[in-house]
N, C-alpha and C positions, 0 to 999 in steps of 0.2 A: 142286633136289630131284630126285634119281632114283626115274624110273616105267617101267614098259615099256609104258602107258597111261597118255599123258596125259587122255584122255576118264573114267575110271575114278576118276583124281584128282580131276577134276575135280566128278564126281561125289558124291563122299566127302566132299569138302569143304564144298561147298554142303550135305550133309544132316548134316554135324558142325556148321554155324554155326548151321541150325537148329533144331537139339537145345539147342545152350548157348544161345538165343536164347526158345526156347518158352514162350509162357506156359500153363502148369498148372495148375490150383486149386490155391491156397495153397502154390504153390509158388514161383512167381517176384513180388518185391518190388513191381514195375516197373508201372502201371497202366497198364491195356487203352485203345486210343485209344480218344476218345466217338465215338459210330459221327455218322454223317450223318444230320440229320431233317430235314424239307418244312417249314420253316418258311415257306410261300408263304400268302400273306393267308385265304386258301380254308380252311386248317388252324388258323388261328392265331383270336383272340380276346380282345381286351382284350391283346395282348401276350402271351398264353399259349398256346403251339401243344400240338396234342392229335391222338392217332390216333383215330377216333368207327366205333365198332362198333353199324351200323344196325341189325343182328337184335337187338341185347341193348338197346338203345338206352343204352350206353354208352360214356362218354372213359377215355383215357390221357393224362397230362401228358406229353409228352415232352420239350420243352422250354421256354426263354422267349428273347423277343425281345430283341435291343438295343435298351436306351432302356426295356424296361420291370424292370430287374433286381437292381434296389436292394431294394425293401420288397414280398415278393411273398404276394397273397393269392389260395388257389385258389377258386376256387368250389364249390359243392355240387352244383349244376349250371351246364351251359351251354348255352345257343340256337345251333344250328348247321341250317345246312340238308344235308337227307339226300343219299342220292347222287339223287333225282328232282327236288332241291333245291324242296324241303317244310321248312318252316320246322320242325324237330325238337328236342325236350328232352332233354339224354342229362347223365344221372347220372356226375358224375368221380368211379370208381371204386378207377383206380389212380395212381402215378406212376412210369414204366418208368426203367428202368438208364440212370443218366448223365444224366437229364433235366433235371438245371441243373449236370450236370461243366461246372467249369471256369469257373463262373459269378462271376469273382475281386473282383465290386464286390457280390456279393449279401450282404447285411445282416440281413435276417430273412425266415420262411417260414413261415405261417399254413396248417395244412392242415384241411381240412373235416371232419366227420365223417365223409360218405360214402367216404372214401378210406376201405382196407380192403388196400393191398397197396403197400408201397414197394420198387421194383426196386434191385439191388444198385447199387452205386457211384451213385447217383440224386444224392448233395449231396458227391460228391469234390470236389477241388478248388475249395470255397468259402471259399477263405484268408479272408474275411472277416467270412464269418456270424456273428454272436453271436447268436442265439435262433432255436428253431424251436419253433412254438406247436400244439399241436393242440388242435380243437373238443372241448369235454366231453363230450359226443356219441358221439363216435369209438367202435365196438369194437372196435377192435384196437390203437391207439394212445391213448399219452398222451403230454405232456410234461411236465418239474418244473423248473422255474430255465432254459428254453429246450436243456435236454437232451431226445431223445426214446427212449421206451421203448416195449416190448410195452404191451398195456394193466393187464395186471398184476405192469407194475415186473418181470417176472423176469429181462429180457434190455434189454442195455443197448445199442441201436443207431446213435445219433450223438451227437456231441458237437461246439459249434459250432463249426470251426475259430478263429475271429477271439473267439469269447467273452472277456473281459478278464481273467477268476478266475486267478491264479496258481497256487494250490492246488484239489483235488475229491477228495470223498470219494465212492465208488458206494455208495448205499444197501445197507442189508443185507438188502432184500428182492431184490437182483438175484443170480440165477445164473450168469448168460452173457454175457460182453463180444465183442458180435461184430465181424464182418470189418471192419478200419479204422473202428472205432466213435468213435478217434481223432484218425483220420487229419489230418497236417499240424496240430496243435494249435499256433498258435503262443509263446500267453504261460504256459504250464502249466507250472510245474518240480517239482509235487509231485503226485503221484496216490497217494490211500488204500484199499487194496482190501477191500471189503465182507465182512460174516463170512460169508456165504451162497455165494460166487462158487466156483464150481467148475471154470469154462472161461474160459478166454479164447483169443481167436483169436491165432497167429503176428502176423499184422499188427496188432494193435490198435489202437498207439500207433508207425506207423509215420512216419516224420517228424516226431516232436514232436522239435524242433529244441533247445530249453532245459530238457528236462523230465530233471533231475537224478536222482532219487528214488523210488522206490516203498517206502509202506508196508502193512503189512496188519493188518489187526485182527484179533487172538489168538485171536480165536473160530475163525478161518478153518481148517477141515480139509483144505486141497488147498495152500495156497501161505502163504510167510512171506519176508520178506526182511533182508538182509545189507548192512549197507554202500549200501541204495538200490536196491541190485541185488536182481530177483526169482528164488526159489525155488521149487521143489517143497516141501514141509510139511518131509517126509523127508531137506531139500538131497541127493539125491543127481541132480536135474537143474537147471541155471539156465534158465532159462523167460526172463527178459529183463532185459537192462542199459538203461538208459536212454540216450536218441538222445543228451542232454546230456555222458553220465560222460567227465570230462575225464583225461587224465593216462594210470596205469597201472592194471591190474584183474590180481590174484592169485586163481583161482579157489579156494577152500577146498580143503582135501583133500576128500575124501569123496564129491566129485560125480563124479558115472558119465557123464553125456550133458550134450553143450550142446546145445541143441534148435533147430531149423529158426530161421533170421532173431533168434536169441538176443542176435548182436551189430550187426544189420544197419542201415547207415546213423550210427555212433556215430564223425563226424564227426572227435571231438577223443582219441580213444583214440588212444597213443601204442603201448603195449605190454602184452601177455597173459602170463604163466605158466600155465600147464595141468598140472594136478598128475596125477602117477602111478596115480590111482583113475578117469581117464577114460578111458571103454573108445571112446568114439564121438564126431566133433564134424556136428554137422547141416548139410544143404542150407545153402545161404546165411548161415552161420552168423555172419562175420563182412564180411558183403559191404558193400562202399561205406565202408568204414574206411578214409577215405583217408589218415587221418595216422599208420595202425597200420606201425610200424617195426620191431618184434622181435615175436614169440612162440617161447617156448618149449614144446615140445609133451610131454608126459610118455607115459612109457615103455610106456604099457598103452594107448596109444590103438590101436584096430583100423580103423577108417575113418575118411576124410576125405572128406564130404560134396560132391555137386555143387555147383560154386558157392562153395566153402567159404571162400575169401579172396579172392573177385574185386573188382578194384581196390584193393587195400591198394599199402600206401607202402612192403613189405619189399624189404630190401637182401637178405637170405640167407634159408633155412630150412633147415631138417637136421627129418628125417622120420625118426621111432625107427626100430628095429628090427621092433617091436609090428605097426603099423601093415601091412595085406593090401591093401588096393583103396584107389586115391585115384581120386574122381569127377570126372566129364567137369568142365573149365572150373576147375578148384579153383583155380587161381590166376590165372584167364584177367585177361590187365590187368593184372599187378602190373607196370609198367614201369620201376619202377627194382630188380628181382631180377636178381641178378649169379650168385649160388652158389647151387645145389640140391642137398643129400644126400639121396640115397632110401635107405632101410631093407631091408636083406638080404631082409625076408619079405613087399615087395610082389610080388605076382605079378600084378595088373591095373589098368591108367590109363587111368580113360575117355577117352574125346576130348577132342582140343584144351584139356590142364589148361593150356597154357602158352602159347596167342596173346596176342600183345599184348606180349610180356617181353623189349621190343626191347633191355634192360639184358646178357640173360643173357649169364655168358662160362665157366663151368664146371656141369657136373653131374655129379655121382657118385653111382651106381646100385653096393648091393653085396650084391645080388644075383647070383650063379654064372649064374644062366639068366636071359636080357631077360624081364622082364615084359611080358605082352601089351600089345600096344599097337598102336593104327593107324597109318598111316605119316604122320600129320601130328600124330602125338600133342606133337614141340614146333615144329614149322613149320608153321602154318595156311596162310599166303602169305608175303609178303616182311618182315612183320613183326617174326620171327626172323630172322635168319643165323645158320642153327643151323652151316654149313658155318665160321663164323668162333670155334665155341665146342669148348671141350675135354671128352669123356669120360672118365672114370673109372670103372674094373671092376674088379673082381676079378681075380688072377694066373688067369692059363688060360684067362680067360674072354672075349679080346680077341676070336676070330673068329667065335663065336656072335653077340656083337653086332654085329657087321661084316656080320653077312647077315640079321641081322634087321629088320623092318617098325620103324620110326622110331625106329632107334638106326644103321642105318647111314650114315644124311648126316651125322654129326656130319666136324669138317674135321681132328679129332686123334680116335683112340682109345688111351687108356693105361692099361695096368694097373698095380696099385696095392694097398698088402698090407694096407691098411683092411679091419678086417671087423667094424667098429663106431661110429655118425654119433656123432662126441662134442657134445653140447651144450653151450651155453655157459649162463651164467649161473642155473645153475639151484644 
């Protein structure tokens, strides 16, 4: 790669891997490490370690022990001695973020009434849980069938990873399916979305492995589905394909936006059509499709979200004419891409769309002017040889790209009297 700084590159690099690497609210798939907690005998209790807040004389569950994490029951209260170490009572009032992450043998989880506050990601990674209980008691929590809820039913918050149910319908008193309220479901292949439900979070039902299907109950005014695959009411956005949908998926005419993680993590998807009414495909849209080998992308699409096919299985893509800005990372990882067409009316490519695409050996940009781009927009490091791969431009337009920011390492430039990506199989 030519620089006339390599401190500079070096630079840009490091803060490109950490851009396509970043996690953002609801934005990256990828769950946050569980942080480190003191599970030292002094914090802990019966097997239950707890942060103890002496001015309120209050716990926090933060985690549990090895050897006690099979069937766990919190307490209401706990005997702890203070920091004067004073034999003290302190009310377990919350349970903080990640506090049994990862806890892969835990079974079931009784919580007290006096809980009043469950931290995000608190029962990720409990591939095994089937029932979480809460005291009658509780104000702010309930449970029904070892699902937990707000206390009144209106937001639906976890679902037991390991639960046995193949099918679940959400009550029609719930509004809100929150962040991974899914998460890793593993025997679920049918989900019924309640007439009341008005949100649900991008990751809901992230990693439900076998979960086929979505249906919705006709009362429902915000979503309905097609084929298993969820809807906007209106279909003019696909809201979620299921982790399970095997084969191919032809999207309807009619739909405008695939929405953020719409297809993310869907495993056994082979191949997309994207029909000519798509004006936009979202962040992460089709991310972790590992077995996705064709899409074709229709003629009206205008952005290609960050992230937008990272790690798929594509051999080519041809990128319409439509299409203005492809975002950072959009196909970062696709390792067996060979052929890239870009479309006459991109004029900007975030970072590093193309690390990882150790396959590539042609691209053709047919665009008259380089689209902006940073100089590692297809060599991150050694993982392209972009110096082994051939350009394709437009007639006239060989020494603009010749002296532009990362279109001039390619190892051939050619012009070429293409001024149109022809798709195939559409």
């Amino acid at each position: 790669m030519k620089t006339s700084s390599g401190f500079t590159l070096l630079a840009v690099m490091l803060l490109t891997l950490s851009a396509c690497q970043r996690k953002t609210e609801n934005k990256d798939p990828v769950a946050v490490p569980f942080p480190q907690t003191d599970t030292s005998d002094r914090n802990c209790v019966d097997g239950i370690c707890y942060n103890f807040d002496d001015s309120a004389r209050t716990a926090q569950v933060t985690s549990i022990k090895e050897g006690y994490n099979v069937d766990v029951v919190i307490p209401s209260t706990v005997l702890h001695e203070n920091a004067n170490y004073e034999k003290t009572t302190y009310d377990v009032t919350s349970i903080g973020e990640h506090a049994f992450g990862g806890c892969d043998k835990l079974l079931s989880v009784v919580i007290p009434g006096s809980v009043t506050r469950i931290g995000e990601f608190a029962l990720e990674g409990c591939e095994s849980l089937e029932s979480i209980e809460v005291a009658s008691g509780n104000p702010s929590y309930r449970s029904e069938d070892g699902v937990l809820y707000t206390k009144d039913m209106t937001q639906l918050l976890a679902y037991p990873a390991g639960k046995h149910a193949r099918s679940f319908t959400i009550p029609n008193t719930v509004t809100y399916v929150g962040y991974e309220a899914f998460f890793g479901c593993q025997h679920l292949t049918e989900v019924t979305i309640g007439s009341s439900v008005k949100s649900i979070e991008p990751n809901a039902f992230h990693a439900c492995a076998i979960l086929t299907a979505f249906h919705v109950d006709r009362g429902n005014s915000e979503f309905c589905s097609r084929n298993g695959v969820l809807y906007a009411k209106d279909m003019e956005a696909l809201i979620l394909c299921p982790s399970g949908h095997v084969g191919s998926c032809v999207i309807p005419t009619g739909v405008k936006v695939i929405e953020p993680l719409a297809f993310e993590g869907c495993g056994s998807l082979i191949s997309v059509t994207i029909p000519n009414s798509v004006k936009g495909i979202g962040w992460y849209a089709f991310n972790d499709c590992g077995s996705l080998e064709s899409v074709t992308i229709g003629e009206s699409v205008k952005s290609i979200g960050e992230n937008a096919f990272r790690g798929c299985a594509l051999k080519k893509i041809i990128i319409p004419n439509s299409v203005i800005d492809i975002g950072s990372c959009a196909f970062f990882y696709c390792c067996d891409l060979k052929e890239v067409t870009i479309g006459k009316s991109v004029t900007t490519i975030g970072d590093d769309p193309f690390h990882g695409c150790t396959s590539l050996e042609t691209v053709t940009c047919l665009n008259p002017t380089p689209p902006v781009c940073s100089i590692i927009c297809f060599e991150y490091d050694t993982t392209v040889d972009i110096g082994s791969c051939t350009l394709y431009v437009p007639k006239g337009s060989k020494e603009k790209y010749a002296s532009a920011d990362g279109w001039r390492d390619f190892g051939e430039i050619v012009e070429t009297s293409l001024s149109a990506p022809a798709q195939s199989g559409r």
